[in-house]
Structure formats: C-alpha cells, structure tokens
N, C-alpha and C positions, 0 to 999 in steps of 0.2 A: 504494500500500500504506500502512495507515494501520496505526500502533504508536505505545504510547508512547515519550517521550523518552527515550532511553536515554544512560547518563552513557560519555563519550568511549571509553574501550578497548570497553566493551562496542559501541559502533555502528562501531569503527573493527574488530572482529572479525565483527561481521554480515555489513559489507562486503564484507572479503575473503574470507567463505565465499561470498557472494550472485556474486561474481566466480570463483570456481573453478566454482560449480555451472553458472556461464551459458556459463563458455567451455572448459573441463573436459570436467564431467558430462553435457551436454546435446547436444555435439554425435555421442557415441558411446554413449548408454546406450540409443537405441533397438535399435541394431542387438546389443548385448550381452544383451538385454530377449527378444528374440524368440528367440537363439541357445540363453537360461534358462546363460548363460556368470559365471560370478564374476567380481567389476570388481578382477581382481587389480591392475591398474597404477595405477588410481583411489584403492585404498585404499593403496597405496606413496607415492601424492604425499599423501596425507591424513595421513599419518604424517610426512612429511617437514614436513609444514604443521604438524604438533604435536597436532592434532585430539584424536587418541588419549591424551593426556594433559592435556588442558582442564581438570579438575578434580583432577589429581593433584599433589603439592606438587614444588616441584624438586629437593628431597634426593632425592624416587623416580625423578627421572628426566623428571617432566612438566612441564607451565606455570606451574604454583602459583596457575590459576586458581581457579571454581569453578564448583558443579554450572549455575547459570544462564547460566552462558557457553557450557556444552557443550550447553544446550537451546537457544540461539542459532543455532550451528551446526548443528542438528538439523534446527531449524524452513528455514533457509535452502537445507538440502541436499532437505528434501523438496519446496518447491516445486518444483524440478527430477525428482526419484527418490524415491520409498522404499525403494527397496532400499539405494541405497548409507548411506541415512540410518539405517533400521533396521540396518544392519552395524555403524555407529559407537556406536548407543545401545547394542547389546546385548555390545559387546566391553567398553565405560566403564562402563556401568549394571547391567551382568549382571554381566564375566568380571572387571575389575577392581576396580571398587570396593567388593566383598566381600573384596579380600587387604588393600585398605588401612585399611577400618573395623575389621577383625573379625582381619588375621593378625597373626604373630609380626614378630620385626624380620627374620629371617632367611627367613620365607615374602618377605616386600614384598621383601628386598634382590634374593632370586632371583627375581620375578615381573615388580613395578612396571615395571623401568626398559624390559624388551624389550616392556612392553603397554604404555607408555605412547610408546612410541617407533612404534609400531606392525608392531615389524619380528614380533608374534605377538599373536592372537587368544585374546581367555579366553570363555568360555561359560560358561552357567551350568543345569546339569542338576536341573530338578525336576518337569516333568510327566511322567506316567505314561500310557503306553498306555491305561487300568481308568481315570484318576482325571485333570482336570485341574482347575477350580476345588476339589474336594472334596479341600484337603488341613488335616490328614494324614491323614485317614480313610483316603482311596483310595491311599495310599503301599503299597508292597510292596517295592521296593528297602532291603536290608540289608547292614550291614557289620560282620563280627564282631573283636573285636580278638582276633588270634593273636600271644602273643608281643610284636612290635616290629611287626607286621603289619598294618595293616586288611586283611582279606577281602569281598572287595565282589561283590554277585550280585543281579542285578534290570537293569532296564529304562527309557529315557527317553523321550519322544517332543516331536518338534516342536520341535528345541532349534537354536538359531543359532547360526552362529559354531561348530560341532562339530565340521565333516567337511573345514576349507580345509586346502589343503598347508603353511598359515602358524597354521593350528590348536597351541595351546603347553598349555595347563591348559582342564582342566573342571571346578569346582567341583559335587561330587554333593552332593544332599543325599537319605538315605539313616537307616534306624531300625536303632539303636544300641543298642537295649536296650528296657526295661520301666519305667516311673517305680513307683512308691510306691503311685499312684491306678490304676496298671493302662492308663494312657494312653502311646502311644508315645514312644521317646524319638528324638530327631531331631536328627542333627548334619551337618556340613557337612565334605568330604572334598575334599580337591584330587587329580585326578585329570589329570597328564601327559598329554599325545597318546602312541600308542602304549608305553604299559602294556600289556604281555601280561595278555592277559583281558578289555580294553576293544575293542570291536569298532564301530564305526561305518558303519550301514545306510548304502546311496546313497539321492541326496538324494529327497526329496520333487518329484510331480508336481503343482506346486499353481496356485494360480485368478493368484496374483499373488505380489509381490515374490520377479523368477523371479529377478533378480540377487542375490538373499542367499542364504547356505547354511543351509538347516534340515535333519536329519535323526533318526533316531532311533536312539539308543545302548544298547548292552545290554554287562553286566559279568558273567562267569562266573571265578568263585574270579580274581576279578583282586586283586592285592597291592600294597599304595603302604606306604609307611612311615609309623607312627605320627604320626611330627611333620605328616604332612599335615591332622592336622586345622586345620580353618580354625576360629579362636574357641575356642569354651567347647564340652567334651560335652556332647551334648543343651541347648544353646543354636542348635542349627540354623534351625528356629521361628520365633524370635525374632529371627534373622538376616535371613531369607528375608521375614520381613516388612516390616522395614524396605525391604529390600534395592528392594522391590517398591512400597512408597510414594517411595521415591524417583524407581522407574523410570516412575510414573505419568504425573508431572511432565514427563518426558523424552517420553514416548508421545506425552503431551497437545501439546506441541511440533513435534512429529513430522507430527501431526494437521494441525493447524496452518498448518505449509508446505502439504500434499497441499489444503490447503481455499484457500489464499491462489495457489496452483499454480492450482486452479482456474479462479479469480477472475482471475490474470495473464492467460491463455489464451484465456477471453471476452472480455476486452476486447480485446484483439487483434482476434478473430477477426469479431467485430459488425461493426468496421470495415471488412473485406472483403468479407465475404458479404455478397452482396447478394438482396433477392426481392422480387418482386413492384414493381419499380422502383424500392428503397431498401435501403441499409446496414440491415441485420437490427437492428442498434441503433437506427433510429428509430423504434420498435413498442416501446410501453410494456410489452405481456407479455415482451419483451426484457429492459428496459431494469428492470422491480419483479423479477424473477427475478438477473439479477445486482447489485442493491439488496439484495435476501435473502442472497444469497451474502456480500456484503462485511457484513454484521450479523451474521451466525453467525462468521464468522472472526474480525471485531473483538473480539467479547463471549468467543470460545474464550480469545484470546490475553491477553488481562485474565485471563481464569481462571488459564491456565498463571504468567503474570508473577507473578500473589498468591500463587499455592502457593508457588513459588522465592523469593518473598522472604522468606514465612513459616518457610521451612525454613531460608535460610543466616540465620535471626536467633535460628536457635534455639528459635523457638515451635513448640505442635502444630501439624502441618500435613496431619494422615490425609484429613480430609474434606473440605480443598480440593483435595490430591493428586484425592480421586475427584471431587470437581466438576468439576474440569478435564480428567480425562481422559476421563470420561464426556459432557460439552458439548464438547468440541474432536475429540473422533469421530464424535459424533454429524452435530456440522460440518463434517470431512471427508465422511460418506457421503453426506447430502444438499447440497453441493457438487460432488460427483462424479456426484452423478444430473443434475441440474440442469445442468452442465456439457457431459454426454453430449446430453441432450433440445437444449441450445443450438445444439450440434455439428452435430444430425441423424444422416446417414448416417457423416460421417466420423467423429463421437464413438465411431464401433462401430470402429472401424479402429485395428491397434495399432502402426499409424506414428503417430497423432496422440496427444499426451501425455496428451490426457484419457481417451482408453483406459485407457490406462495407470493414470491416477488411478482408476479405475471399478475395474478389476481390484483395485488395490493397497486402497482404503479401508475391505473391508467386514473387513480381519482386524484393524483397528484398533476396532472393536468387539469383540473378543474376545480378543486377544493380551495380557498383563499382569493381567489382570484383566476379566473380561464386565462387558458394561454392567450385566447385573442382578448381580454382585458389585458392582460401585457404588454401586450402590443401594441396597444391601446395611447397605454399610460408610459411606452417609452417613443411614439413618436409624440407627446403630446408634450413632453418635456425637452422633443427637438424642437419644438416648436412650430408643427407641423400641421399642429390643429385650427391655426388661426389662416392658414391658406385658403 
C-alpha cells in the first residue's frame, strides 16, 4: 500500500485502526454481512477505541483530534467493511459535528460527550422521499414554532445511523418559514430518538452496506423544545452545506479503503490461483489490471489528503472536497469491477470480500452528493456557471 508520509500520531492511529479492522472487523463481518445484522459489539469496541470522537475537542468529551485523523480511520476501516466504516463517518460527519460547529454550549454539553464516547449515534435527516440532490427545492418537511414548541411534520429517506437501539439525536432539517424573496426558509432541528410523533420505518432492503442502519423517518405534529434548534433560524442551508463538504472529504476516504481493499485482495489472490499452468499473476492482462487499480487508488488518496489539508488550514476547500470524492468513487467502482473480473466465479460469491466490495461501491457514487452534483459544484467554482 502506497501513501504519503504521514507525521507520527497520525501513522501510529492508521495502524491501530489497520489492526482492529484485520483482527476485529474481518474475521466476523462476513457472517454479520449476509445475516444484513448491525455490528453492535464492533461499534462498542470502536467507541471504546475513541473513534467516535477523533475530531471532537476533549472539553466534549473526544480526542481533541481532527477531521483528517477521523478520514484515516475511515479509509482503514473500509478496506476491510463499508459498512462499519460508513456507521462511523455518518455518526462524526453527519450526527455530531453539526452540534459542535453550529450548537449552543448546552446543546454540545448534552450531546458531545455520549457521541463522542460512542455509547449513542446522531444522524442527520435531510433527504426527502420527492427530492434528494434537489434541495431545497424538493424539501416539504416543516416545522412551525408553537409557543416554546417546534411542531414538526414531513418525511426523510435513506438516513443512517436513525433506527439503532443506541440511536440518541436526529438533527432534521426542515422549512421554517418564508424569506423576504419568497425563497424557503430552512433550519436545523435536533430531534431525540423517541419523541412522540417521530416514527422510524424498518430498515431498508438494499444492494449493499447491509451492516449499517438506513431507514426512512417521518414526523406527525411531533414536538421538541425551542432550544432544539441547532445554529441560526433559517441558517439551516448554510449548515447542511458545509456540513456536506466536509462529509465529502470523509466519503472520498471511505472510497478509498473499498479501492485499496480491493487492490489488498488481488494481490493475495494472483498468488494462489493458478491457470493454465501459472499463478494468474504471471499474465500481464493480470498483472496492467491490478497496475490500474493501485493508480486510481494512489491518485484518489492524494485527492482526499489535499482537501483535508486544505480545510484544517483554513482555506476554500469546496472543489477539492468534490474532486476527491468524485475521483476516489469513481476508484472505488472500477476497482470493485476489476477486482470481481480478477476473482472470476468467486468474485460473485459473498463469502469472498470482493463481493462485498462490488455490492458496497456503487452507492459511493451517489451517497453525499452524485457524481454529477460534482461536477456540478467543481465547474461552478471554475466559474462556469455564470456563462
């Protein structure tokens, strides 16, 4: 595996993530995989590990590490799983670090320390059944303030981290009003697990990462207390975007592993398989097929590294966030085909982790942001949208 140099805690936390997912995550996540069972004990030692609060400061409760530490361990967990890896992005990158950029001190004191410990999951509620890249257009979820109230009524879909038994907060984000210009107004609402009114579908029947929990949420005259709002009124928007360049970064990581997961597995496997009187690896269409795999992976992880620098130094970092998440999925998917074709018959088999990879990588082109919202957002930062 080829990466840059990374300065000492950072490679000495790779490590020991690279170490739980091999002797951990790897030797029970297939049989958990096939069952479509949540890795409740997995994510109990991952909390114990501190995982859950990699980027949260120590007064909340966390590491006092930061956002590039917890793409480390992202990247590390999914060359093994995406599932378990996707549980930890969307509980840090979704559910918690919207209370710690955006809430009061009394939201973080009651939030932070139980997500960052991981003894509770936060989610973070914004696509719509009607609408997923299309927001706010496609938003219909509202919240009227009654009193001391918010009243909250509408719908979510496709959300992580919503439905576990260790489910704590859902940040919704939900239209709050009318602006000035006649354009929605959009805020962010912290919404408890069981709130009478918040009702929680069972989970989704879906293609891959059967071990994470997604389902879809709906709210009837459900009631939380004013102070739940998270941030500014109608700073919701503005929240969620961020929220989302951030999680790019974290995706693109994610990617990453699933692409270099790949690349582990082939090389492995060349050495065993043998055909035609020879180790499969002595055959150049072999041997330039996993050459393409380790070039898409190298050039991802370059990508992901430059957003994460660009962003804890402070600089824009919009339209690396999507170069990277959009080249580091792109090279998970075709690492995952590629991987599967190496495999032959057993690449189709989902005892064999490239399965796995096959299944898990095509929703990494669409989870966070679609490739062609990528696209999207990196000619619009050429400045291409104003043509």
């Amino acid at each position: 595996m080829t990466m840059p140099k990374l300065a000492e805690e950072y490679e000495d936390l790779r490590k020991t993530v690279e170490e739980f997912a091999r002797d951990v995550v790897a030797p029970v996540i297939g049989d958990l995989y096939e069952r479509e069972e949540f890795p409740y004990d997995i994510v109990r030692q991952m909390g114990a590990m501190g995982l859950f609060g990699l980027p949260i400061p120590e007064e909340h409760g966390g590491m006092g590490g930061d956002y590039f530490a917890l793409c480390l361990a992202l990247e590390e967990l999914a060359r093994v799983d995406s599932s378990v890896s996707i549980t930890l992005e969307a509980a840090v990158s979704l559910g918690a670090m919207p209370i710690y950029r955006f809430g009061t001190d009394e939201q973080r004191a009651t939030w932070l320390p139980r997500l960052a410990s991981g003894e509770i999951l936060g989610a973070f509620g914004l696509t719509e059944p009607g609408g997923g890249s299309d927001v706010p257009g496609g938003m219909r979820t509202t919240a009227v303030l009654d009193g001391d109230e918010w009243v909250i009524n509408g719908s979510k879909a496709f959300i992580t981290n919503s439905g576990t038994d260790i489910t704590g907060v859902v940040g919704v984000a939900a239209i709050t009003g009318e602006r000035e210009n006649g354009k929605k107004e959009i805020s962010t609402i912290l919404v408890p697990s069981g709130t009478p009114g918040f009702t929680v579908s069972k989970k989704y029947s879906k293609v891959g990462w059967n071990c994470s929990d997604t389902r879809e949420l709906s709210f009837t005259d459900c009631r939380v207390p004013a102070a739940n709002l998270l941030g500014q009124r109608g700073r919701g928007y503005a929240q969620f975007l961020q929220t989302l360049d951030e999680g790019r970064i974290a995706i693109a990581a994610l990617s990453v592993g699933l692409a270099q997961g790949c690349v582990d597995e082939c090389l492995r496997y060349v050495h065993e398989r043998r055909a035609f009187g020879h180790p499969i690896g002595h055959y150049q269409a072999i041997q330039f097929k996993i050459a393409d795999m380790e070039v898409r992976t190298h050039t991802a992880r370059l990508a992901y590294h430059h957003a994460a620098e660009r962003m804890l130094a402070g600089e824009p970092f919009k339209k690396e966030a999507a170069i990277a998440k959009l080249v580091s999925s792109n090279a998970a998917m075709d690492n995952a085909r590629d991987a599967t074709q190496i495999f032959g018959g057993y690449g189709f088999m989902n005892e064999y982790p490239v399965g796995r990879f096959y299944r898990d990588a095509k929703i990494l082109e669409i989870g966070e942001g679609t490739s062609e919202v990528q696209r999207m957002l990196i000619a619009r930062e050429l400045g291409l949208s104003s043509l």
